[in-house]
Short mmCIF file of the C-alpha atoms (twelve columns), coordinates in Angstrom:
data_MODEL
# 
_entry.id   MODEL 
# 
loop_
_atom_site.group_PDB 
_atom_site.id 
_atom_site.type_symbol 
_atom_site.label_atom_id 
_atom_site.label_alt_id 
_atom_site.label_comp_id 
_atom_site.label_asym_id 
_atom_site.label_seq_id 
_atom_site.Cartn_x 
_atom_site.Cartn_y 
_atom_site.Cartn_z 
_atom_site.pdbx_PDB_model_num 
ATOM 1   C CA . UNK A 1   1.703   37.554  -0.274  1 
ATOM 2   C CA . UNK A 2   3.575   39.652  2.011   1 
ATOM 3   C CA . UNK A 3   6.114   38.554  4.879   1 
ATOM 4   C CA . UNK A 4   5.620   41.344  7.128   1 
ATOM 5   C CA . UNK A 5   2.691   42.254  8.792   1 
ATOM 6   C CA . UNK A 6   1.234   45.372  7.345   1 
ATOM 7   C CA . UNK A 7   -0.588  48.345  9.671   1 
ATOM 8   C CA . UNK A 8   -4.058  49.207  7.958   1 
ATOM 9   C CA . UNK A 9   -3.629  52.740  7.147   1 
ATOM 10  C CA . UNK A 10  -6.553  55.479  7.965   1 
ATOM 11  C CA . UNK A 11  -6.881  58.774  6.693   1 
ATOM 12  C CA . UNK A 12  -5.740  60.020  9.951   1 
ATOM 13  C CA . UNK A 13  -2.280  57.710  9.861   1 
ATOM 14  C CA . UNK A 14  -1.727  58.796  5.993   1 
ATOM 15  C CA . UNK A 15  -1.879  62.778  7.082   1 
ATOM 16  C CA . UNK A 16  0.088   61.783  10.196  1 
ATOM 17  C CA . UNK A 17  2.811   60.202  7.996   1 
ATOM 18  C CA . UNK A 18  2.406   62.774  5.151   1 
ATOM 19  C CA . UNK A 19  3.696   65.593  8.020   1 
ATOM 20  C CA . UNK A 20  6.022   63.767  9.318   1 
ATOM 21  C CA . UNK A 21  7.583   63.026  5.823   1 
ATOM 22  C CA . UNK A 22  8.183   66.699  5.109   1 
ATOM 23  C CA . UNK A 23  10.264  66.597  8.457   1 
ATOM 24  C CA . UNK A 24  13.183  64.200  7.651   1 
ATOM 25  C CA . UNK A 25  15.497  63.331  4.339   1 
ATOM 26  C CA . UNK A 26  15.302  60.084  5.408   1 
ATOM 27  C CA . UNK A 27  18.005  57.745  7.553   1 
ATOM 28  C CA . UNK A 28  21.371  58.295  8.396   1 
ATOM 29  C CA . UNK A 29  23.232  56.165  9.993   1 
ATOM 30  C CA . UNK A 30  23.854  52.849  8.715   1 
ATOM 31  C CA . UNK A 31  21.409  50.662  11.073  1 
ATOM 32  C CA . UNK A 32  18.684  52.746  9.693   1 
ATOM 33  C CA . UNK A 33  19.490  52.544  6.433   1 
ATOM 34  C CA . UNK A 34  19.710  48.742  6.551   1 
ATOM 35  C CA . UNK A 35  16.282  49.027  7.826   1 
ATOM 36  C CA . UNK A 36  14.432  51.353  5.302   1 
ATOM 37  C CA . UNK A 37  16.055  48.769  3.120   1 
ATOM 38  C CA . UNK A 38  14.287  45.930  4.042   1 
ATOM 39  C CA . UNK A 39  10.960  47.861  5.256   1 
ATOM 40  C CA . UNK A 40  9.501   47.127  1.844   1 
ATOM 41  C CA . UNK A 41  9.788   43.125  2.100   1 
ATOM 42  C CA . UNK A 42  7.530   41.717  0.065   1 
ATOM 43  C CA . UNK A 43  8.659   37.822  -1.050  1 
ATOM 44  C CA . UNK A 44  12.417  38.315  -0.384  1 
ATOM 45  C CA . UNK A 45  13.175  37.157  -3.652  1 
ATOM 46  C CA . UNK A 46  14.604  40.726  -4.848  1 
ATOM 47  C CA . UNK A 47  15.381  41.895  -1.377  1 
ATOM 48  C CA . UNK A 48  18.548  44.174  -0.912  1 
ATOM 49  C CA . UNK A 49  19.173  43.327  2.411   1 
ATOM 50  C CA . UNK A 50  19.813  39.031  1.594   1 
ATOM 51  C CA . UNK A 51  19.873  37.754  5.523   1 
ATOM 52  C CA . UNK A 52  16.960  39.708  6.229   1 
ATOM 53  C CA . UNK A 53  15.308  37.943  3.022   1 
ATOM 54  C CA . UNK A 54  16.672  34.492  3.940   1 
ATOM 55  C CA . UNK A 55  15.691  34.931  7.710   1 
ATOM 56  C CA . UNK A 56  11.618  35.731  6.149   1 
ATOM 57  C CA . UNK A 57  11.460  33.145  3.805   1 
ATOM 58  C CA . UNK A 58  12.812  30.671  7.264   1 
ATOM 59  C CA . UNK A 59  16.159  30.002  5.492   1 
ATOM 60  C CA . UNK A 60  19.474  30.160  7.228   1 
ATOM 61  C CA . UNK A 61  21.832  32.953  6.334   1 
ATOM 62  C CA . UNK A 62  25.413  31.040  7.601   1 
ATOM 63  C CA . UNK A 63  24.371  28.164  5.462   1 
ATOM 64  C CA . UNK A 64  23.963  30.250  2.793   1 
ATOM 65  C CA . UNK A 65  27.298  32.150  3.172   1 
ATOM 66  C CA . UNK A 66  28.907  28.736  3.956   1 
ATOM 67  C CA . UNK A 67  27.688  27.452  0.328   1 
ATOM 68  C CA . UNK A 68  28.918  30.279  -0.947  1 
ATOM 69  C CA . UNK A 69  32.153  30.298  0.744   1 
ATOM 70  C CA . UNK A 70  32.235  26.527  -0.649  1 
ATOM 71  C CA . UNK A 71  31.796  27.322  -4.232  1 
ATOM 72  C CA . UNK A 72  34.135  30.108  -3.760  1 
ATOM 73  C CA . UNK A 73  36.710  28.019  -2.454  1 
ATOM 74  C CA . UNK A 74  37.108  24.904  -5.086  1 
ATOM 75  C CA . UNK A 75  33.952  25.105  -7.416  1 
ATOM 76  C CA . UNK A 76  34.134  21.657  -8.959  1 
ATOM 77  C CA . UNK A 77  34.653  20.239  -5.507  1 
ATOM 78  C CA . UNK A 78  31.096  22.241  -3.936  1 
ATOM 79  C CA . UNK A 79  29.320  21.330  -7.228  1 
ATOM 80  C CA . UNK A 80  29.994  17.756  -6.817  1 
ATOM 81  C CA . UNK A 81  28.654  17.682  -3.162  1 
ATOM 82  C CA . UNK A 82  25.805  19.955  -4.349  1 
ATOM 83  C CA . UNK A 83  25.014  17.412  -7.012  1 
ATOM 84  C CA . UNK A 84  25.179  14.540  -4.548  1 
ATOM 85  C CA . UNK A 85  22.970  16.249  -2.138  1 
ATOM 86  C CA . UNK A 86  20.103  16.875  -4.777  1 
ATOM 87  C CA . UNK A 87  20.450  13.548  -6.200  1 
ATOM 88  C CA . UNK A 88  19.663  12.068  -2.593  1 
ATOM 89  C CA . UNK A 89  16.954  14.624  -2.288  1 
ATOM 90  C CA . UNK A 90  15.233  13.983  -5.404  1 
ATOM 91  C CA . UNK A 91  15.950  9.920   -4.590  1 
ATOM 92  C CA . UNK A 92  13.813  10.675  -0.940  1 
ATOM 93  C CA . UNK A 93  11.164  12.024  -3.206  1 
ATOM 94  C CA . UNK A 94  10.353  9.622   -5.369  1 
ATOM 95  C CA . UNK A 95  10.186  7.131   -2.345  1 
ATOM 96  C CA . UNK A 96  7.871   9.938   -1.043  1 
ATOM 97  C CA . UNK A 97  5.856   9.546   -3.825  1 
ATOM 98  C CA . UNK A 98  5.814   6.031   -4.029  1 
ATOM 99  C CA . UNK A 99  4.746   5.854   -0.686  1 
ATOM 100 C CA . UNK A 100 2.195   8.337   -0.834  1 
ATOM 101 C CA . UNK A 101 0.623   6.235   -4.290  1 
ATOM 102 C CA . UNK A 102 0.811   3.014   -2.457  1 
ATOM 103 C CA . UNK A 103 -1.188  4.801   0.320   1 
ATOM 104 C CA . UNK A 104 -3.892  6.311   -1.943  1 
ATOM 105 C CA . UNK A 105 -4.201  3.223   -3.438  1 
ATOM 106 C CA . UNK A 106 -5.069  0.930   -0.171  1 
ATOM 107 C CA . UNK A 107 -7.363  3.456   1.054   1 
ATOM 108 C CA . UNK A 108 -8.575  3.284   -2.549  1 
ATOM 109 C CA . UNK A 109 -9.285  -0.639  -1.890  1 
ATOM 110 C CA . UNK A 110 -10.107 -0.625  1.244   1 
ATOM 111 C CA . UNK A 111 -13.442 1.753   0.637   1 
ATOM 112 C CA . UNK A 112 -14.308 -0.125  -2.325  1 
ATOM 113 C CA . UNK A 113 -14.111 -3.125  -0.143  1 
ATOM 114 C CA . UNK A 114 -15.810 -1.804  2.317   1 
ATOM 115 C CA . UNK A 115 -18.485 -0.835  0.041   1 
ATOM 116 C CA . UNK A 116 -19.118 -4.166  -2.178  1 
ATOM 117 C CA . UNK A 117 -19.220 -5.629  2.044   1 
ATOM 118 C CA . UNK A 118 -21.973 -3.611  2.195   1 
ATOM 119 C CA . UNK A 119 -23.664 -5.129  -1.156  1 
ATOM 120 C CA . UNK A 120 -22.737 -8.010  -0.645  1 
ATOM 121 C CA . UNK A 121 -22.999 -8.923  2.634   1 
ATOM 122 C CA . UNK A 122 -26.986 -8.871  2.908   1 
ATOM 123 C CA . UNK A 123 -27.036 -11.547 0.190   1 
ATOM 124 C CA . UNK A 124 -24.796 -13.699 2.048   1 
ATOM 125 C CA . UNK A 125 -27.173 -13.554 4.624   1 
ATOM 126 C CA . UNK A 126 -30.547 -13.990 2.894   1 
ATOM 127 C CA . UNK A 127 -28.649 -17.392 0.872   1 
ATOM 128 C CA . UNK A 128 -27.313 -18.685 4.526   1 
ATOM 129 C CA . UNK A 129 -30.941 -18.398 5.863   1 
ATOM 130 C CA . UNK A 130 -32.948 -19.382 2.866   1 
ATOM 131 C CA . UNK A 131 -30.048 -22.897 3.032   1 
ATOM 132 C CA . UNK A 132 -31.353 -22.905 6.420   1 
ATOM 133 C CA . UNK A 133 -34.743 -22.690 6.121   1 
ATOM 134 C CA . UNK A 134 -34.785 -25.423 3.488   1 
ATOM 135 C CA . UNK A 135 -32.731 -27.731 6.269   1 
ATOM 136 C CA . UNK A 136 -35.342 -27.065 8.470   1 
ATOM 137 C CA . UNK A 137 -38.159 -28.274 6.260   1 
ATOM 138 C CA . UNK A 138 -36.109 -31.494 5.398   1 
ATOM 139 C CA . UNK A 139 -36.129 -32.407 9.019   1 
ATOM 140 C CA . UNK A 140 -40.024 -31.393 9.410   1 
ATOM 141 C CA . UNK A 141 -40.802 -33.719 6.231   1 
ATOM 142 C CA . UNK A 142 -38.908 -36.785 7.915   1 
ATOM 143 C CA . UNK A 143 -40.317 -36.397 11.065  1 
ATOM 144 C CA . UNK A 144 -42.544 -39.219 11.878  1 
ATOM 145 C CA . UNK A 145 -45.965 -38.533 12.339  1 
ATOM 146 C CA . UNK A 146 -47.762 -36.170 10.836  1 
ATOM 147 C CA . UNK A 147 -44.723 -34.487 9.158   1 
ATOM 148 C CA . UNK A 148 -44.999 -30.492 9.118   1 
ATOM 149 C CA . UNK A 149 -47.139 -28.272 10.798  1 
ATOM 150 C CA . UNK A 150 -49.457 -25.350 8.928   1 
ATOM 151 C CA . UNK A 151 -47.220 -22.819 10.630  1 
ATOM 152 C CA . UNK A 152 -43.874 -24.550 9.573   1 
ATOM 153 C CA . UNK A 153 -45.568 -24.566 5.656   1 
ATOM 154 C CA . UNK A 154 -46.543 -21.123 5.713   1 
ATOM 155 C CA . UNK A 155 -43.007 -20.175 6.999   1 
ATOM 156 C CA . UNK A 156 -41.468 -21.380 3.821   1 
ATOM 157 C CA . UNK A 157 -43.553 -20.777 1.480   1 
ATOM 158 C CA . UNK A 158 -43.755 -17.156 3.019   1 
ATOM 159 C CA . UNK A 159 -39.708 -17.474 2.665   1 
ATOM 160 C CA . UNK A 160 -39.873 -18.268 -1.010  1 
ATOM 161 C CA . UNK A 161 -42.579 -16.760 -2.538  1 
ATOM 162 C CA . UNK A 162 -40.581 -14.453 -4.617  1 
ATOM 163 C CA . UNK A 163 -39.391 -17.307 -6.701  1 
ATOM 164 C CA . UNK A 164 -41.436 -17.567 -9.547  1 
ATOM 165 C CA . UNK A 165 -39.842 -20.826 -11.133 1 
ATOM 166 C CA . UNK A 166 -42.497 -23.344 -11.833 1 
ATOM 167 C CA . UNK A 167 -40.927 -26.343 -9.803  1 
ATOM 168 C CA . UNK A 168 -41.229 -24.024 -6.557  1 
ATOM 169 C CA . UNK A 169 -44.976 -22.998 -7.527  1 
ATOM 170 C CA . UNK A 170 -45.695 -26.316 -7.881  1 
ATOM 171 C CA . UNK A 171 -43.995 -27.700 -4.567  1 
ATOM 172 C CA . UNK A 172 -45.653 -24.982 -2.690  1 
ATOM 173 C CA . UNK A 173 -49.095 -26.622 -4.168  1 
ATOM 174 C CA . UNK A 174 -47.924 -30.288 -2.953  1 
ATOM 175 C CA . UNK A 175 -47.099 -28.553 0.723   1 
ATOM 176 C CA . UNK A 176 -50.425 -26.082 0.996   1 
ATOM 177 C CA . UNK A 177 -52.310 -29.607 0.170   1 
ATOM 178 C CA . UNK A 178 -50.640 -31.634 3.233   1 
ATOM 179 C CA . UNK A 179 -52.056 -29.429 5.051   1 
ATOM 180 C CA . UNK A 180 -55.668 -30.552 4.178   1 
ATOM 181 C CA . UNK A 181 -54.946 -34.197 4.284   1 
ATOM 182 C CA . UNK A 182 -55.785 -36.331 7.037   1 
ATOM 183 C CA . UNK A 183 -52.981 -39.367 8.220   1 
ATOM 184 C CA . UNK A 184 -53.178 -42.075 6.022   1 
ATOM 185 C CA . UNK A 185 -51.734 -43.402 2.891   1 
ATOM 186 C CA . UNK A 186 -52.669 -40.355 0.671   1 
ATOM 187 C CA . UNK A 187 -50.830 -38.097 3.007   1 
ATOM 188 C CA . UNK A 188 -47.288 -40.402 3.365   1 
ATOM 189 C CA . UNK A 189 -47.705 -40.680 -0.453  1 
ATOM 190 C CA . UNK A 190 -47.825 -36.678 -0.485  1 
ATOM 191 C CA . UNK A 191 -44.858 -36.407 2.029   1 
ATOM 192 C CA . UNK A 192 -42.754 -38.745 0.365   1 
ATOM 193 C CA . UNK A 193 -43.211 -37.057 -2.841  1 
ATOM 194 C CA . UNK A 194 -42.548 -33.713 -0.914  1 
ATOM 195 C CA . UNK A 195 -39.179 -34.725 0.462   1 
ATOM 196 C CA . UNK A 196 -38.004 -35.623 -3.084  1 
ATOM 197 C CA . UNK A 197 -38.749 -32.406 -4.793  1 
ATOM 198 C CA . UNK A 198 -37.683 -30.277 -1.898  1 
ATOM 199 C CA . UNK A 199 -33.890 -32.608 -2.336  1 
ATOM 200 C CA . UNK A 200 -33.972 -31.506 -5.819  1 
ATOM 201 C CA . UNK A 201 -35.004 -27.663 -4.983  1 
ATOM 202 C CA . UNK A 202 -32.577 -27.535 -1.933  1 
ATOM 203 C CA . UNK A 203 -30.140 -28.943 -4.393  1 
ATOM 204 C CA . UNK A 204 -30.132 -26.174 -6.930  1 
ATOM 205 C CA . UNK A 205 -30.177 -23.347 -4.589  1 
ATOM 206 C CA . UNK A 206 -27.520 -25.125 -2.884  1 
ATOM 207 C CA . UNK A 207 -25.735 -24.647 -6.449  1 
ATOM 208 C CA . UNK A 208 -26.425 -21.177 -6.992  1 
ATOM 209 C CA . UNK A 209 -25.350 -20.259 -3.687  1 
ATOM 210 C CA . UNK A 210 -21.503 -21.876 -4.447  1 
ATOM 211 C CA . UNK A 211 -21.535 -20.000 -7.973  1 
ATOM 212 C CA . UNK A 212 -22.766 -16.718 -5.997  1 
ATOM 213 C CA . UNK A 213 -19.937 -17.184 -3.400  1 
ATOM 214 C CA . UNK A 214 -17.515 -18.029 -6.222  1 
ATOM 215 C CA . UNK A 215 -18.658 -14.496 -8.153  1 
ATOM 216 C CA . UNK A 216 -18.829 -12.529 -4.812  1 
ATOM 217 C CA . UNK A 217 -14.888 -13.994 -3.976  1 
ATOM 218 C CA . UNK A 218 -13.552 -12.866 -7.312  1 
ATOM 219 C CA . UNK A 219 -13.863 -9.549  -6.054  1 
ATOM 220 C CA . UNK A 220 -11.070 -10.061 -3.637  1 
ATOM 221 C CA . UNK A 221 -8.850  -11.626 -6.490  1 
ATOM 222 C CA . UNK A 222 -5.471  -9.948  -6.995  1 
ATOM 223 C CA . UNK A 223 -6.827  -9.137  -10.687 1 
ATOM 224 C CA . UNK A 224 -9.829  -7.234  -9.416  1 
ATOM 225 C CA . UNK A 225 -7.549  -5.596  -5.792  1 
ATOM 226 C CA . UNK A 226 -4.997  -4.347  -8.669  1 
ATOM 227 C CA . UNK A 227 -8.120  -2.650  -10.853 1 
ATOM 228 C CA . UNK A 228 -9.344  -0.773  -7.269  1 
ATOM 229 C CA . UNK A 229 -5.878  0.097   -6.946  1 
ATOM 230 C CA . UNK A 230 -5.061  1.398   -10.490 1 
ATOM 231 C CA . UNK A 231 -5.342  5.474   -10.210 1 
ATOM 232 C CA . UNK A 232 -7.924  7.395   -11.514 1 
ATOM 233 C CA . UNK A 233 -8.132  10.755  -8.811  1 
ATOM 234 C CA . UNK A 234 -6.567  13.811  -9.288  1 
ATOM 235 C CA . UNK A 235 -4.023  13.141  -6.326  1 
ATOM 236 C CA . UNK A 236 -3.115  9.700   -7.345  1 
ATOM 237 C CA . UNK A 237 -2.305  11.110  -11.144 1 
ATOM 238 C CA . UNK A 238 -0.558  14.722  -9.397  1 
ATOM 239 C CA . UNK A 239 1.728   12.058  -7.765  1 
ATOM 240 C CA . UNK A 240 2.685   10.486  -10.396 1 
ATOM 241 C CA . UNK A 241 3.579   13.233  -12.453 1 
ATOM 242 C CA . UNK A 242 5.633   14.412  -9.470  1 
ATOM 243 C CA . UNK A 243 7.604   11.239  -9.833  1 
ATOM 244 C CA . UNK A 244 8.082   11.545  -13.817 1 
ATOM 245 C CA . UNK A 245 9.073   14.994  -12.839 1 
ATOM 246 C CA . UNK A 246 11.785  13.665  -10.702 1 
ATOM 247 C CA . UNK A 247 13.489  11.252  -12.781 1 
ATOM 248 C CA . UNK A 248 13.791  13.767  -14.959 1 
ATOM 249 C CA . UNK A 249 15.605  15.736  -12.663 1 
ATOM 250 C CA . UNK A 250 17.508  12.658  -11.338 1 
ATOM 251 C CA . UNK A 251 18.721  11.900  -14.966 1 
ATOM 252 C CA . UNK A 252 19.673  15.829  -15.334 1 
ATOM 253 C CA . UNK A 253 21.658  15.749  -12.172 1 
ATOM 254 C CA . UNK A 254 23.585  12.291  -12.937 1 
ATOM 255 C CA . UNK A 255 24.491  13.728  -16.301 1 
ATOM 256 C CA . UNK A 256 25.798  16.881  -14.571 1 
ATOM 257 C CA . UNK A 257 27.637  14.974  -11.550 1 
ATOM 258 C CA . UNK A 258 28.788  12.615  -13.954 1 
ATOM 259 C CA . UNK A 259 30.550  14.896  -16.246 1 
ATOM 260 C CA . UNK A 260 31.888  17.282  -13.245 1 
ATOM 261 C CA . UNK A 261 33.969  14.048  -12.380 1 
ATOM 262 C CA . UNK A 262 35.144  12.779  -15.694 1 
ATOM 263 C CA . UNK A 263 35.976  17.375  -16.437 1 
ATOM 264 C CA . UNK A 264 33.852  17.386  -19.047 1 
ATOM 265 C CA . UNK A 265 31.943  20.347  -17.751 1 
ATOM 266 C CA . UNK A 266 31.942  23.312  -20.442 1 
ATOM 267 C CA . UNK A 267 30.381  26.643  -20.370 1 
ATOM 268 C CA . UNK A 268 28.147  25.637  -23.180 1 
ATOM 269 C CA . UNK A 269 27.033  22.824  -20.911 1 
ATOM 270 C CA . UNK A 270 26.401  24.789  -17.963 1 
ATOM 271 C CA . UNK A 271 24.516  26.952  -20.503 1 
ATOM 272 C CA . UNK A 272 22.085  24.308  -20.745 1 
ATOM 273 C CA . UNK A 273 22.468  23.084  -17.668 1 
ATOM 274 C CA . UNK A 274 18.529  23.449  -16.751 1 
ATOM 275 C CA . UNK A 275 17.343  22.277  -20.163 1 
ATOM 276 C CA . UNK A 276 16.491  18.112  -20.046 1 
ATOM 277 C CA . UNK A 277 18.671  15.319  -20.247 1 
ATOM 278 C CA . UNK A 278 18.037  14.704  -23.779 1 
ATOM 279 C CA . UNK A 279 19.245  17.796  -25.131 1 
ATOM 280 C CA . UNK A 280 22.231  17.185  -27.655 1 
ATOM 281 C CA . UNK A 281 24.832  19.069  -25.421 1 
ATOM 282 C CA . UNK A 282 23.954  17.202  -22.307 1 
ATOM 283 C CA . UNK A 283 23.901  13.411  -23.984 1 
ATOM 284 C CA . UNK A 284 27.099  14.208  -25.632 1 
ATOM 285 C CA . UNK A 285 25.487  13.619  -29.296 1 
ATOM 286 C CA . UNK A 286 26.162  16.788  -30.190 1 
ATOM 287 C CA . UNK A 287 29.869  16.221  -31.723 1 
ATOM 288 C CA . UNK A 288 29.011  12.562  -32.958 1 
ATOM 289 C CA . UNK A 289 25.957  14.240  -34.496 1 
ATOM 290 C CA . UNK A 290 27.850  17.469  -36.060 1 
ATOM 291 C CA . UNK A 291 30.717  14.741  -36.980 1 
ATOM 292 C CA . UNK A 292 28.556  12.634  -39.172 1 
ATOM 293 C CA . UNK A 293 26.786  15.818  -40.933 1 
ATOM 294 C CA . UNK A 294 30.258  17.186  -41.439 1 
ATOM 295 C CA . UNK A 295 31.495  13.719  -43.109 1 
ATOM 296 C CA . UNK A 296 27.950  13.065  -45.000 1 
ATOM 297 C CA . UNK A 297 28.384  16.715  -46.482 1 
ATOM 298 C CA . UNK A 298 32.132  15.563  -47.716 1 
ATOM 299 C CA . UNK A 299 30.968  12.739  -49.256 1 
ATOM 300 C CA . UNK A 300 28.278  14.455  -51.410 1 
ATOM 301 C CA . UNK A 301 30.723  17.314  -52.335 1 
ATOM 302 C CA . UNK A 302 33.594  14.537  -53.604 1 
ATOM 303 C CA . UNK A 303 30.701  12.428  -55.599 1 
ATOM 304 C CA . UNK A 304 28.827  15.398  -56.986 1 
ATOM 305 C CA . UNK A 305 29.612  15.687  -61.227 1 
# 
């Protein structure tokens, strides 16, 4: 894409500038000539003119000369603070992409949270009522008197008729038939034998509401938060492989700093200078490796018949 802003060209502006072309052999003085220079600026990259180029691409030209002017000046000296400088750089962004992983993955947790809330959360509710409703009846069986009403009855079973165990169908039976006894001992019989099952019933669902707490709380367990939070979007994995990507660099650039200290730097190394870190010449394997061979191939030539 261009850096300059380029005029849309009619047919009238092409014969304009065709005519006018005919009239001049182009600039002469030197400010023009710097201009027609840089009138064809495209991505700076291969841009005659370089402050022009730098000043496009939002670069500044006196750093540029002063790095130059550095290198110039003692090489090993502006290579080592070079080095330094790129080794903080590429240490700010792998903290930067740390960061920006640790971020992914909370929002990550945080909407999968927010969605098994949403799950969950209504069966919470229907278990807290359904415990209360069964309270209630408890207290309606012991009352004294004539125990529960029709409408208190029908509540429940109205509550629970979606449970198609056969102790429930059965205690719904024993409750629909208080209703149709008169006081006496028949009916305290019936009550007293209602209170017992319902203990037994409110006990179980008492039971399966713990173990469905217990399941619905695992999902906040470290094991499970560290599953939501494992990567599996394209930004999460682009991240990472922009941090492998930087300790490779960082190991490149310690090699290089590393050896522009100790004056090991060579022209075959600088050679290779953009290759990775595990290329012989930058490890320093290269000699050890050439120096076995070199021995090895003695050896068979002074035990060969």
């Amino acid at each position: 894409m261009s850096l300059i802003h380029q005029q849309e060209m009619t047919e009238e502006n092409l014969a304009a500038h065709r005519a006018n072309g005919q009239k001049t052999h182009g600039p002469v003085t030197s400010e023009g000539k710097a201009n027609s220079a840089a009138a064809n600026l495209r991505h700076g990259l291969y841009c005659q003119v370089q402050n022009r180029a730098l000043a496009a691409l939002g670069e500044d030209p006196e750093e540029y000369a002063g790095l130059m002017n550095s290198l110039q000046d003692n090489l090993m000296e502006a290579l080592e603070v070079e080095l330094r400088e790129c080794i903080g750089n590429t240490f700010w962004r792998m903290k930067r992409a740390a960061r920006t992983q640790d971020g992914l993955a909370l929002k990550r947790i945080k909407a999968a949270q927010e969605a098994q809330e949403m799950t969950t959360m209504p069966i919470r509710l229907r278990a807290h009522e359904n415990l209360e409703r069964y309270e209630h009846l408890a207290k309606a069986l012991r009352r004294r008197g004539d125990g529960p009403t029709p409408a208190e009855i029908q509540t429940f079973v109205k509550s629970f008729n979606d449970d198609p165990t056969e102790e429930m169908q059965e205690f719904f039976l024993l409750l629909k038939s208080l209703t149709k006894l008169e006081a006496g001992p028949e009916r305290k019989a019936a009550l007293h034998q209602a209170r017992a099952q319902l203990a037994e019933l409110h006990e179980s669902y008492r039971l399966a509401c713990v173990r469905l707490a217990e399941q619905l709380d695992e999902m906040q367990s470290p094991e499970n938060l560290a599953a939501l939070a494992a990567p599996d979007d394209e930004k999460s994995l682009h991240m990472q492989r922009i941090e492998d990507s930087s300790l490779r660099r960082l190991w490149r650039l310690m090699n290089m700093l590393f050896r522009v200290r100790d004056g090991q730097m060579t022209p075959r190394d600088v050679k290779n200078g953009d290759r990775s870190g595990y290329v012989h010449e930058n490890t320093g394997d290269s000699d050890k490796m050439s120096g076995e061979i070199h021995d090895s191939s003695q050896e068979n030539a002074a035990t060969a018949p």
